[in-house]
C-alpha positions as CSV (number, residue, x, y, z in Angstrom):
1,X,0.0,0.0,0.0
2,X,2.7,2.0,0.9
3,X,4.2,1.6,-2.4
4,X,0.9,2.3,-4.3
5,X,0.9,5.9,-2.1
6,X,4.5,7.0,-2.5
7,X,4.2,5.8,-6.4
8,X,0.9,7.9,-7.1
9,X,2.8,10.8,-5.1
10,X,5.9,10.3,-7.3
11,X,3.7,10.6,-10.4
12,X,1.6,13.6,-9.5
13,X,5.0,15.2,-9.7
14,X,5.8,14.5,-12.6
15,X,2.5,15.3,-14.4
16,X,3.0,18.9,-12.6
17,X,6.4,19.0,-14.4
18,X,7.2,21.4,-12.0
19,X,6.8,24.2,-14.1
20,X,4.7,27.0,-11.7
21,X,6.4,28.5,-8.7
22,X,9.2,30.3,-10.2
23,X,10.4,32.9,-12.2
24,X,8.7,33.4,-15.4
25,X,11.2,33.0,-18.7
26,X,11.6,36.3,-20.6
27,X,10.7,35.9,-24.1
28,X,10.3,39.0,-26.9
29,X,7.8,37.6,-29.9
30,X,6.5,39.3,-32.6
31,X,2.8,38.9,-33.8
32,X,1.3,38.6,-37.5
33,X,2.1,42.2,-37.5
34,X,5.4,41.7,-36.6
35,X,5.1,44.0,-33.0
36,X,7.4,42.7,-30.8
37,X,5.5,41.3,-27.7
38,X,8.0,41.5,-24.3
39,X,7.7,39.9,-20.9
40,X,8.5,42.8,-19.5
41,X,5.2,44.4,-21.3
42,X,3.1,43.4,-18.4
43,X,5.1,44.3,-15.3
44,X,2.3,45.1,-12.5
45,X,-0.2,43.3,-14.0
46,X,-1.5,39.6,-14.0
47,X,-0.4,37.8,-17.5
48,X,-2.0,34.9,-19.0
49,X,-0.2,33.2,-21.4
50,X,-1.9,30.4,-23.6
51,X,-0.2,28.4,-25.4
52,X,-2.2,27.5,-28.3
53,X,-3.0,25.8,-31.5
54,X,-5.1,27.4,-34.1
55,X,-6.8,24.5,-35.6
56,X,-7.3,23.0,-32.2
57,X,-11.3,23.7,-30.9
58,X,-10.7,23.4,-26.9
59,X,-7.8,25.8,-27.8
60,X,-10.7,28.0,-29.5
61,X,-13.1,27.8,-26.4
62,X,-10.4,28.4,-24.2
63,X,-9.6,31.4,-26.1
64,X,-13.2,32.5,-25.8
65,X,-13.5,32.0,-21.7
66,X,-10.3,34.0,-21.5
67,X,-11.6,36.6,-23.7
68,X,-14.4,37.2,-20.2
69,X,-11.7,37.4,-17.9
70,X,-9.9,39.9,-19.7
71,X,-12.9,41.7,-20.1
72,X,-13.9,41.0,-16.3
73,X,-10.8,42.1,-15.0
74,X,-9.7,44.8,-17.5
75,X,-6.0,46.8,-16.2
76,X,-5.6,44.1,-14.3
77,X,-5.3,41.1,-16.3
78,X,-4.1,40.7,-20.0
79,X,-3.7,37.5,-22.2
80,X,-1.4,36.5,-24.4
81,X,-1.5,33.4,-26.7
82,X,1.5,32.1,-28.3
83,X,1.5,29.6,-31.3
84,X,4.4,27.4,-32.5
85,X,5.4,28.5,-36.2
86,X,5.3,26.4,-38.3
87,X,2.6,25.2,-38.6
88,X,0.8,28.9,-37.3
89,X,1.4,31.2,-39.8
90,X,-0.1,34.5,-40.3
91,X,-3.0,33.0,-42.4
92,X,-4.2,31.0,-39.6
93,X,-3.4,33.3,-37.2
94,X,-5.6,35.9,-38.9
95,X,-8.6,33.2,-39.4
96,X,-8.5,32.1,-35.7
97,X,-9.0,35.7,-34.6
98,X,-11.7,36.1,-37.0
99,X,-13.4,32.9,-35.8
100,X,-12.7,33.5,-32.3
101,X,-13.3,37.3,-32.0
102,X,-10.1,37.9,-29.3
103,X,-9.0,40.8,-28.8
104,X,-5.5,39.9,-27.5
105,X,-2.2,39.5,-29.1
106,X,-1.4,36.5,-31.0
107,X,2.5,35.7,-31.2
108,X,4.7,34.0,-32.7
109,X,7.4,31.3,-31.3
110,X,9.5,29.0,-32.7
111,X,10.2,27.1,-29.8
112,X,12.3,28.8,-28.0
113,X,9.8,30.6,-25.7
114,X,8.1,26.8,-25.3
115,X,11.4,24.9,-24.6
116,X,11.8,27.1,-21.5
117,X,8.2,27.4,-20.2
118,X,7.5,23.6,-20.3
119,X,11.0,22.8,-19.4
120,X,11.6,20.7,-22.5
121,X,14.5,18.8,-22.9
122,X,15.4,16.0,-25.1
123,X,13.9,13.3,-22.6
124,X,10.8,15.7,-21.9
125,X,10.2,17.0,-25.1
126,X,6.0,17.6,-24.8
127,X,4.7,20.7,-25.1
128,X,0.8,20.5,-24.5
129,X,-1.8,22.5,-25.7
130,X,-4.1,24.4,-24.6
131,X,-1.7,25.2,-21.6
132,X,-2.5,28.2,-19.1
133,X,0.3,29.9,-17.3
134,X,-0.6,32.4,-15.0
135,X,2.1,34.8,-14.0
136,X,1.7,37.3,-11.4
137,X,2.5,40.8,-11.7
138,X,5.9,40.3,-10.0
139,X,7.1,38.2,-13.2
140,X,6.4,34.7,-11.0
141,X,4.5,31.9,-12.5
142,X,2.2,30.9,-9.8
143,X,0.0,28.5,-11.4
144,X,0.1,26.6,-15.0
145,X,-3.0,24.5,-16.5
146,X,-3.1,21.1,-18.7
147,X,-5.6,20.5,-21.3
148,X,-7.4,18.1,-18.7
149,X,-7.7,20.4,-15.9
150,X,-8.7,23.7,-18.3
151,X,-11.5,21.1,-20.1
152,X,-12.8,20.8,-15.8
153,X,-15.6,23.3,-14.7
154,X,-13.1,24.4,-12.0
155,X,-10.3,26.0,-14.0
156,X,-12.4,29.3,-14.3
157,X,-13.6,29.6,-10.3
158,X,-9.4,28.6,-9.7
159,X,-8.1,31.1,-11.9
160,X,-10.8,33.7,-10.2
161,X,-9.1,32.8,-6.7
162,X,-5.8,33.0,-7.7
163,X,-6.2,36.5,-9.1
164,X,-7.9,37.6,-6.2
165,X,-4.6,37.3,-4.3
166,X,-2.0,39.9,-4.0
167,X,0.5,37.2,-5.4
168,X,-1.3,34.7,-6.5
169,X,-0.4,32.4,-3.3
């Protein structure tokens, strides 16, 4: 039993990949316009970052739901999505925004931005999408969500508490 426990422990760890609690990765990305998007952008204020495919429709209704926070929380919270490129280009880009109506930046990355905020490596190479990272407006990731847990009817009640903090403890 004690096995069981310590192994189910062990691999709740690794799902988590440890990537939350920590500094957030600086990254500078330009969108279909080619404006240079900066980390530094969105010093005092809560950043969302979604990383995101544009032919992907949880990624699309995720976009949506993030689109009312934004809204909800406006000067306070802003979103970001980044897409991989290739295979986002600005043609898809532009058709997801149509489709999807968001009115936040989409960027570009060509995996550098990825490889440090999922902590890839050549053993740990995954990069999942959609994936939520929220990062407080000291420039500290303090929370990241999966696919699974942003498909669950609790991501948008979590996200809600976590902004209601001071530092997203």
């Amino acid at each position: 039993m004690r096995y069981f426990i310590l192994l189910f422990a062990a691999s709740a760890l690794l799902i988590g990949q440890g990537l939350s609690n920590r500094r957030a990765p600086s990254f500078s990305l330009p969108d279909p316009t080619l404006k240079q998007y900066d980390l530094l952008d969105y010093r005092g204020k809560w950043l969302l970052i979604d990383f995101m495919q544009t032919d992907s429709a949880p990624c699309k209704e995720l976009s949506k739901k993030l689109e009312v926070i934004k809204q909800k929380y406006a000067g306070k919270v802003e979103i970001l999505s980044v897409v991989i490129s290739p295979p986002a280009n600005q043609q898809t880009v532009a058709q997801y925004i149509a489709e999807t109506k968001i009115t936040s930046p989409v960027v570009f990355d060509q995996g550098q931005m990825a490889i440090s905020y999922f902590r890839a490596t050549p053993q740990n190479s995954k990069i999942d999408t959609p994936h939520v990272f929220a990062i407080n407006p000291q420039g500290n990731i303090v929370k990241d969500w999966t696919q699974p847990q942003l498909e669950l009817g609790a991501f948008l009640p979590e996200l809600e508490r976590v902004l209601a903090t001071p530092a997203g403890k």
